[in-house]
C-alpha positions as CSV (number, residue, x, y, z in Angstrom):
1,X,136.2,61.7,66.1
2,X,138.5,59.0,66.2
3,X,142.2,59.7,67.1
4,X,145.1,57.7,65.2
5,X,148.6,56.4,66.8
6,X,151.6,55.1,65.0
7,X,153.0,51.8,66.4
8,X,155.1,49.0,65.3
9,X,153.7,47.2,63.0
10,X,150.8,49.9,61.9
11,X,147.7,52.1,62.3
12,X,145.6,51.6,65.7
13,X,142.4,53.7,66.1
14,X,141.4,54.9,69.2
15,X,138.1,55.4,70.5
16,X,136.8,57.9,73.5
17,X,136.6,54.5,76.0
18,X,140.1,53.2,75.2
19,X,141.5,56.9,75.5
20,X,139.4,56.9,78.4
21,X,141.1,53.7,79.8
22,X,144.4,54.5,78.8
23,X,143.8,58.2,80.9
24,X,143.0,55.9,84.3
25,X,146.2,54.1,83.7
26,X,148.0,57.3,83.5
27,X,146.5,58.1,86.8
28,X,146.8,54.8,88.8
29,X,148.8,52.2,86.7
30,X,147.9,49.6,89.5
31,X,144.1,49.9,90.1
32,X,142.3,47.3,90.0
33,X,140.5,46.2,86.5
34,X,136.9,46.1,88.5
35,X,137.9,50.3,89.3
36,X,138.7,50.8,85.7
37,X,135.7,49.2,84.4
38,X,134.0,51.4,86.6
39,X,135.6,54.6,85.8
40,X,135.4,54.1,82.0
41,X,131.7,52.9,82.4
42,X,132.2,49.4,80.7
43,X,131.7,45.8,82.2
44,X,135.1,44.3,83.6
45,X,135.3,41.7,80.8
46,X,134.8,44.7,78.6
47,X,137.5,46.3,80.6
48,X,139.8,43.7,80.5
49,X,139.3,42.9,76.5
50,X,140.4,46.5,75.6
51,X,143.2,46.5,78.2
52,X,144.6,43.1,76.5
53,X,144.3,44.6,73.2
54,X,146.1,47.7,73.8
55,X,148.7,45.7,75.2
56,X,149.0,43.3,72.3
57,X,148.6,45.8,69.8
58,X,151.7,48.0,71.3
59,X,149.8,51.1,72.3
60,X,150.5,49.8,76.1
61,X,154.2,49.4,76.4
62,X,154.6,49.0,79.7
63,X,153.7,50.3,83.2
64,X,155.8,52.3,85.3
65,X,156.3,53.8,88.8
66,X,156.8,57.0,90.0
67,X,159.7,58.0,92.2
68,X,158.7,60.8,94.9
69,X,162.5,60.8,96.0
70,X,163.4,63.0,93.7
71,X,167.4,63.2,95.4
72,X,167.4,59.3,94.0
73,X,168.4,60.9,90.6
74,X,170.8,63.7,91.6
75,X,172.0,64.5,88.3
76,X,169.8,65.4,85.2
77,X,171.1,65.9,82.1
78,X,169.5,67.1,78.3
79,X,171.5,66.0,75.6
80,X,170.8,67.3,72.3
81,X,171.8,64.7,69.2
82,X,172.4,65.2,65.5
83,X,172.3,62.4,63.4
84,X,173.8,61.2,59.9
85,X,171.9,61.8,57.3
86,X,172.0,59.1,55.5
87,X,170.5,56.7,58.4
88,X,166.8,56.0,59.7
89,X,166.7,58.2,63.1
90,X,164.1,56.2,64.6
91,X,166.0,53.0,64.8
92,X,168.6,55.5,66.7
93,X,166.5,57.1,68.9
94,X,164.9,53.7,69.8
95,X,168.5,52.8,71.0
96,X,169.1,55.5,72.7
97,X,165.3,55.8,74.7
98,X,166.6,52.1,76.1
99,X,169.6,53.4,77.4
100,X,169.8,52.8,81.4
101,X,169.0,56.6,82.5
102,X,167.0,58.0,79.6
103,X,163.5,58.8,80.5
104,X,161.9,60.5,77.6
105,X,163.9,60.5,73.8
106,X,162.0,62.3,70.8
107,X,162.6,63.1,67.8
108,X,162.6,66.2,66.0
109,X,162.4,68.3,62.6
110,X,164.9,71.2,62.1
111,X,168.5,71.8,63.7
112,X,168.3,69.2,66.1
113,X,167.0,65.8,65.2
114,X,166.6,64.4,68.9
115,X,166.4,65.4,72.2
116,X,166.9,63.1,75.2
117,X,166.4,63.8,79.0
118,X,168.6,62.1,81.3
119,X,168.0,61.0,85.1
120,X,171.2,59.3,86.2
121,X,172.5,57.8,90.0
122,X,175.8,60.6,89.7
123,X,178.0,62.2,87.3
124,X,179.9,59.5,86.5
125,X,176.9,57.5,85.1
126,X,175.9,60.7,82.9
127,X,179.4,61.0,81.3
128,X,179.0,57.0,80.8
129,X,175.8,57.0,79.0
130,X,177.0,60.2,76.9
131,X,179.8,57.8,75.8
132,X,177.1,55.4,75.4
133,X,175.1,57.6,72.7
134,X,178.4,59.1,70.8
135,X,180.0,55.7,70.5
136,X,176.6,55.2,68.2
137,X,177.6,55.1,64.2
138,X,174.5,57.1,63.3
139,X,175.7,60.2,65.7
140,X,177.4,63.6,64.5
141,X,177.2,65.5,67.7
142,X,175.9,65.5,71.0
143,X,175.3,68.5,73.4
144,X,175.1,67.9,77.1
145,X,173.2,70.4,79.0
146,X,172.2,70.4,83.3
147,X,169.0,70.7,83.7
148,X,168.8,72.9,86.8
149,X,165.3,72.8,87.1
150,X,162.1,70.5,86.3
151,X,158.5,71.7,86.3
152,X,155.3,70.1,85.3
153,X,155.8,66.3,87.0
């Protein structure tokens, strides 16, 4: 069974070798494309076609790094956002996930329309990048909430 994902622009299936690809990438973001090939079981011109398609076709934003110095980001920060109704949230919330210090932005149905988790350097950069997301048209309120803890990374 085929998975679907929304991206710009449209409708991209997936099948079990991209997901498979996309899982290695998740693991190693650097390996090499001859290790990749290997992993998913595909030739590395196979490899490589799929990666450049999944780049082009937006399912691959980007890759990233992980930080192990986790004291690099001493202050973390949820902040909970409510929207005007009258306005497209995504184009919002895609505002917002750019901001310097968001890490993860989504959306949500009921009370709450997004929720966005904050690394930032110190305080003062936290209060700055609240600013940053009231000073936005489409916002009604925002709730700031320390995270004290984070599990699961």
């Amino acid at each position: 069974m085929k998975e679907r994902i929304v991206y710009e622009g449209g409708m991209r299936s997936l099948d079990s070798k991209d997901k498979l690809l996309i899982t290695a990438l998740k693991k190693n973001a650097r390996a090499s494309l001859v290790s990749l090939a290997r992993d998913i079981g595909l030739s590395r011109s196979a490899a490589h076609d799929r990666l450049m398609r999944l780049e082009e076709n937006g399912t691959i934003a980007a890759y990233t790094i992980e930080i192990n110095d986790l004291d690099l980001f001493k202050t973390k920060a949820v902040f909970m956002v409510n929207f005007t109704d009258a306005q497209d949230n995504r184009v919002s919330a895609q505002r917002i996930s750019k901001m310097a210090g968001i890490v993860q932005a989504c959306c949500l149905s009921g009370e709450i329309d997004l929720i966005a988790y904050a690394e930032c350097t110190d305080t003062n950069h936290l209060v700055n990048l609240r600013e940053q997301i009231s000073a936005l048209k489409t916002v009604v309120t925002i709730r700031t909430h320390s995270v004290l803890s984070v599990n699961g990374r």
